[in-house]
Every structure is written in C-alpha cells, then in structure tokens.
Backbone bond lengths (Angstrom), bond angles and torsions (degrees), N, CA, C in turn:
res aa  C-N    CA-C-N  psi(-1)  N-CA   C-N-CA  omega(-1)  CA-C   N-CA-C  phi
1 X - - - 1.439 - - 1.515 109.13 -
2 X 1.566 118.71 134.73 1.326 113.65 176.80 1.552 110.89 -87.31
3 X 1.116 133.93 157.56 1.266 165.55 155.25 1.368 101.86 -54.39
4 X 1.603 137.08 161.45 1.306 128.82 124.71 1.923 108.57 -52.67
5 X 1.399 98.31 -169.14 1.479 103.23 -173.77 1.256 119.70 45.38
6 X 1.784 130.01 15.71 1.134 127.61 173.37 1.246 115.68 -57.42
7 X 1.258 157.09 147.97 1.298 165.17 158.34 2.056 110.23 -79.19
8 X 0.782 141.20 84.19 1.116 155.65 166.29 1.856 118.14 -74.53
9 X 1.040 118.14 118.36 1.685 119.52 147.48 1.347 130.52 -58.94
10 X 1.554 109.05 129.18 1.969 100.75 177.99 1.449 89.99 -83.08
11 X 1.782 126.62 153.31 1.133 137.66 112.50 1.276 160.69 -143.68
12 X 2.139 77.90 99.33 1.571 96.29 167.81 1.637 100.81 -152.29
13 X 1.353 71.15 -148.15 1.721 78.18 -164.13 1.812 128.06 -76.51
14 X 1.345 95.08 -18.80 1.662 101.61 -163.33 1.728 116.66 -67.14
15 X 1.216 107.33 3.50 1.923 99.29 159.96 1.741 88.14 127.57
16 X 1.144 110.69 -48.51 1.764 100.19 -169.14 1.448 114.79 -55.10
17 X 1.218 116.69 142.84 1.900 133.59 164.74 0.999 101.29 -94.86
18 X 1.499 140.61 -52.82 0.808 104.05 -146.39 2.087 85.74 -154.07
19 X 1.576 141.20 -179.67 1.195 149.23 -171.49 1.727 104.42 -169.22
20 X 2.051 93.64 158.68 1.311 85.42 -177.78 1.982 98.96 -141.11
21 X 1.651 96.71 112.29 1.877 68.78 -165.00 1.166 127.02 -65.02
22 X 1.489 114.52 157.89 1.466 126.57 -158.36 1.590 108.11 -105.72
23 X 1.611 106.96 -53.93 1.351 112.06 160.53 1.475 121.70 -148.68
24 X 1.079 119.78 176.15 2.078 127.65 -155.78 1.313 97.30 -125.19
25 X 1.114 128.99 105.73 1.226 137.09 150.10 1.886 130.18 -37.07
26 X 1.661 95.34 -25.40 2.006 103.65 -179.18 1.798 90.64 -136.50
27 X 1.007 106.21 144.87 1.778 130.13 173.82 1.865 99.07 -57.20
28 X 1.276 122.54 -12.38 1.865 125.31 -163.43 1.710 87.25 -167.91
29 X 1.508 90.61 99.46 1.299 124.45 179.93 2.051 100.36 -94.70
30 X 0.983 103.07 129.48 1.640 120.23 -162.45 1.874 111.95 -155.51
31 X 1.432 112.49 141.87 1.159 128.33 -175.02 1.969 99.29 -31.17
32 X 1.371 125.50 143.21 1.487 125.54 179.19 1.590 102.02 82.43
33 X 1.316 134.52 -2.57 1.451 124.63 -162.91 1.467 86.28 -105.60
34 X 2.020 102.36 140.20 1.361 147.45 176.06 1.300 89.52 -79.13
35 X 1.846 113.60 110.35 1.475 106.47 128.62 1.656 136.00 -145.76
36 X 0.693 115.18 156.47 1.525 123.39 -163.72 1.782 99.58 -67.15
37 X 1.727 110.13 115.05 1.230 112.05 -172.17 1.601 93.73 -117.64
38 X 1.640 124.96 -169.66 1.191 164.70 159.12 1.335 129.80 -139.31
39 X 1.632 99.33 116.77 2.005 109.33 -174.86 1.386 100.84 -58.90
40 X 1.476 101.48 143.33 1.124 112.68 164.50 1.569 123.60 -117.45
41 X 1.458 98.65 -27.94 1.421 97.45 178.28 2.064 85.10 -138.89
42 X 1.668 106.76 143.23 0.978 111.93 178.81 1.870 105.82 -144.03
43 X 1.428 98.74 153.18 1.636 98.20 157.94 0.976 127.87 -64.05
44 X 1.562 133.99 143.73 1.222 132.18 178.73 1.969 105.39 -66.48
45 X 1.366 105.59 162.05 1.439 103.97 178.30 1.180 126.58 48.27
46 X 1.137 125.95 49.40 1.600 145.16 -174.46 0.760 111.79 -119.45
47 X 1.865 127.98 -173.12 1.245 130.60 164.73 1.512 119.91 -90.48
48 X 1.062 123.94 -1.81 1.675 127.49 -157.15 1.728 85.57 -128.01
49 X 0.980 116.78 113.48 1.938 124.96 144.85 1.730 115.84 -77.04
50 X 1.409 90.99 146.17 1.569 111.92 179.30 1.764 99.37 -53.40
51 X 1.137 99.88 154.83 1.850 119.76 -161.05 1.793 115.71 26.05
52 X 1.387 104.83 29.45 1.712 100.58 156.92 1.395 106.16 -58.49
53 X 1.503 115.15 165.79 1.814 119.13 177.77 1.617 80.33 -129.79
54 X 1.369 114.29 126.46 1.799 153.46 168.24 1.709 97.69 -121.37
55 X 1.562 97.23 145.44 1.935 122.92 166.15 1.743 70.30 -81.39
56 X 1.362 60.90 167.75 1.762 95.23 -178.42 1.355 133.57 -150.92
57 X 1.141 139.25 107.16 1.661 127.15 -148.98 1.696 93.35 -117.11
58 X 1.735 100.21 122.89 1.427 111.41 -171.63 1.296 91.99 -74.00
59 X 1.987 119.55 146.65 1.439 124.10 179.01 1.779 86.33 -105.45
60 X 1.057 112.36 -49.20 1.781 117.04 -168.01 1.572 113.45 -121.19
61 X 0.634 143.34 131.06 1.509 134.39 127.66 1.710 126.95 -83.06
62 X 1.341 118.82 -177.69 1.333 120.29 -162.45 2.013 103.46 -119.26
63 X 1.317 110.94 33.53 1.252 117.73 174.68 1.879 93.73 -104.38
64 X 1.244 98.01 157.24 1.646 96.82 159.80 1.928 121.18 -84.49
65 X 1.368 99.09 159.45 1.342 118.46 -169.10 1.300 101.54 -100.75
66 X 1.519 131.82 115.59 1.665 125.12 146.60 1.273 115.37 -93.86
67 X 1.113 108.35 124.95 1.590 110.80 156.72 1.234 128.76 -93.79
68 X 1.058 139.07 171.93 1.428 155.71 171.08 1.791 108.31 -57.84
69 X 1.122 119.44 -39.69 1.532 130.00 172.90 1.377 110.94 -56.69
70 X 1.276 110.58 -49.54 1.613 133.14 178.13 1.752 99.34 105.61
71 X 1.324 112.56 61.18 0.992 129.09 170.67 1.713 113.44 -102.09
72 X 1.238 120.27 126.77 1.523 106.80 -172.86 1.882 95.73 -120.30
73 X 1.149 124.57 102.05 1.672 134.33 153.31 1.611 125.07 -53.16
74 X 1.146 110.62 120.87 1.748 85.28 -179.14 1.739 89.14 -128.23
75 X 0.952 167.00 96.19 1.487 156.37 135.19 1.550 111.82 -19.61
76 X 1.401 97.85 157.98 1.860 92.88 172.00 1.225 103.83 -111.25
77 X 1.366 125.48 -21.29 1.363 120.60 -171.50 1.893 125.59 -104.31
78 X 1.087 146.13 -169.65 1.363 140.64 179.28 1.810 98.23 -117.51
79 X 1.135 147.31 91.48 0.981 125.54 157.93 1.320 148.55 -90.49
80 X 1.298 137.33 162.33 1.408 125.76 178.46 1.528 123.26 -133.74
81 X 1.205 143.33 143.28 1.479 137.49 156.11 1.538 117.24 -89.47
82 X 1.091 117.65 140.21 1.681 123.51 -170.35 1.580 89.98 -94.99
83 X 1.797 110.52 130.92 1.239 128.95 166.63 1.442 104.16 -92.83
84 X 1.437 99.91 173.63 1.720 114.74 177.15 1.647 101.58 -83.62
85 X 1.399 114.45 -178.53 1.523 112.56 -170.62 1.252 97.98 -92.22
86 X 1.514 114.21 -30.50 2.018 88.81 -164.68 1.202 105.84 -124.15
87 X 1.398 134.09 -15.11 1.343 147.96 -167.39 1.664 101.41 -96.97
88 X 1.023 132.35 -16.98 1.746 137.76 -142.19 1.756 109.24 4.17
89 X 1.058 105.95 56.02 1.436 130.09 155.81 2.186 111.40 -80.86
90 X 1.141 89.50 140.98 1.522 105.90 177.52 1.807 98.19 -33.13
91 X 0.776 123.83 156.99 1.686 137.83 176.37 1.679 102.25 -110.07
92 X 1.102 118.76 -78.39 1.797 128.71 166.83 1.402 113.83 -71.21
93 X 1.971 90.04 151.41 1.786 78.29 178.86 1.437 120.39 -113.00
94 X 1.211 118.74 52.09 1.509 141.66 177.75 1.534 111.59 -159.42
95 X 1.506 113.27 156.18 1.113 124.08 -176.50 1.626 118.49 -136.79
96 X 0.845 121.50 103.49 1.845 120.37 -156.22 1.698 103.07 -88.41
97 X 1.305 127.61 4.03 1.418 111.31 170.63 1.451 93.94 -113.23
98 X 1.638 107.64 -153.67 1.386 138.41 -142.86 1.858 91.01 -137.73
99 X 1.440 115.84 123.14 1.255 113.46 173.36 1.450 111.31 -116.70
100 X 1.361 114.87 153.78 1.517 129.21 179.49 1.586 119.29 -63.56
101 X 1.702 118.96 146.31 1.127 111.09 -160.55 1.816 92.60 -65.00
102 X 1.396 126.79 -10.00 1.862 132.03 -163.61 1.433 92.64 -76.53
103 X 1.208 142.10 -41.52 1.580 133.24 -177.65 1.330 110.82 -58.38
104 X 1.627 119.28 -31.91 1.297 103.14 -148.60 1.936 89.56 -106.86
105 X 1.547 91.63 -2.15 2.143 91.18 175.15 1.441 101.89 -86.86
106 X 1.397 127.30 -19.76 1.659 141.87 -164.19 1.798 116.42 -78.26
107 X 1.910 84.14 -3.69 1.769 75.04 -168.72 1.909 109.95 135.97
108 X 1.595 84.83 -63.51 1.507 99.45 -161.66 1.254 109.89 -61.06
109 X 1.068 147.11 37.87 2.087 140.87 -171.90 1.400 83.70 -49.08
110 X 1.156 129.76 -85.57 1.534 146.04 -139.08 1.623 93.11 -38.54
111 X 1.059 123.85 -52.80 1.690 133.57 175.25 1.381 112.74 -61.65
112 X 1.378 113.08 -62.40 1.302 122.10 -173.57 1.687 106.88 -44.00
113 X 1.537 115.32 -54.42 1.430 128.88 -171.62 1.626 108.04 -66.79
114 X 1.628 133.49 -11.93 1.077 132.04 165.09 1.881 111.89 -80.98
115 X 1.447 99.81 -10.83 1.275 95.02 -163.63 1.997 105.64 -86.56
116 X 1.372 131.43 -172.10 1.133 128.77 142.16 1.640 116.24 -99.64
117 X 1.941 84.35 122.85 1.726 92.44 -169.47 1.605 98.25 -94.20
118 X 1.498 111.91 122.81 1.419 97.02 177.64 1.879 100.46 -133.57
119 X 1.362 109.50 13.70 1.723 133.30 154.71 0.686 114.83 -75.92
C-alpha cells in the first residue's frame, strides 16, 4: 500500500522525472490504480511544470506479484504514467517501460498496448 509522500518514477515522455503522491483515490493502492500526484522534478521545456497536480496510473510497484501460474514478479522500482485532467487519456505519446498483464485486465488496453508487454 502506498502512503501519500510516495516518491514515484514517470515513464514516458511528457517532461516529468520524477512525482510525489498527493492523494489515493482506493484505501489498497495496486498495479492499474488512479492517483492524483504532483511534479517534483521536471524537464525544462516540456509540457508538465514543477508542482502541476496530474491522475496518475501506477504501471509497477515494488511489492512482489503472485499469480495463479505460480509466477512470482518482483520490480525494483515504483512507476507511473501521467494521465490528462479530464479525459484520463495517456498525457505523452510514448511509454519507455514494460506494463503488467493487471493494467491491461483494469480497463487500460489503449495504454497497456503502447507499453512493452513482456508479462
């Protein structure tokens, strides 16, 4: 479960390095979960400025994954993709990690299918 003040990675393209979540939309925050972050560290000349507030759709977290197969996932990092404000449509139009087969059962294909699925 995340905390506020989580520290999260962006990956994609739209200018952010780095976010800090602000607030959680569900009490058990899990791979596909919407939450409302703030940049903390950004590229210059981008689309996203330092302390904008973006939804945010977690691609990874850093807990391990069981599956039903008996597959165990562990990531090292927390990641996130920055949504749009009212549409929660993709924000950037590339995605530089690897997303879980749970994003793309949650709804998200349209995301999931930009991503590399190798789950």
């Amino acid at each position: 479960m995340f905390n506020k003040n989580t520290l999260f990675k962006v990956r994609d393209n739209s200018g952010a390095k780095l976010v800090k979540c602000i607030h959680s939309y569900n009490n058990f925050l899990n791979v596909s979960s919407v939450i409302l972050v703030t940049v903390v560290k950004a590229k210059p000349n981008r689309k996203v400025k330092k302390s904008d507030l973006y939804p945010a759709l977690i691609l990874l977290r850093k807990n391990t994954y069981f599956r039903n197969i008996g597959v165990y996932i562990k990531p090292t990092k927390n990641y996130v993709v920055l949504l749009k404000k009212q549409d929660r449509v993709l924000l950037a139009s590339r995605i530089r990690s690897f997303c879980l087969l749970e994003v793309r059962l949650a709804g998200f294909s349209r995301i999931a299918s930009m991503c590399i699925n190798v789950f």
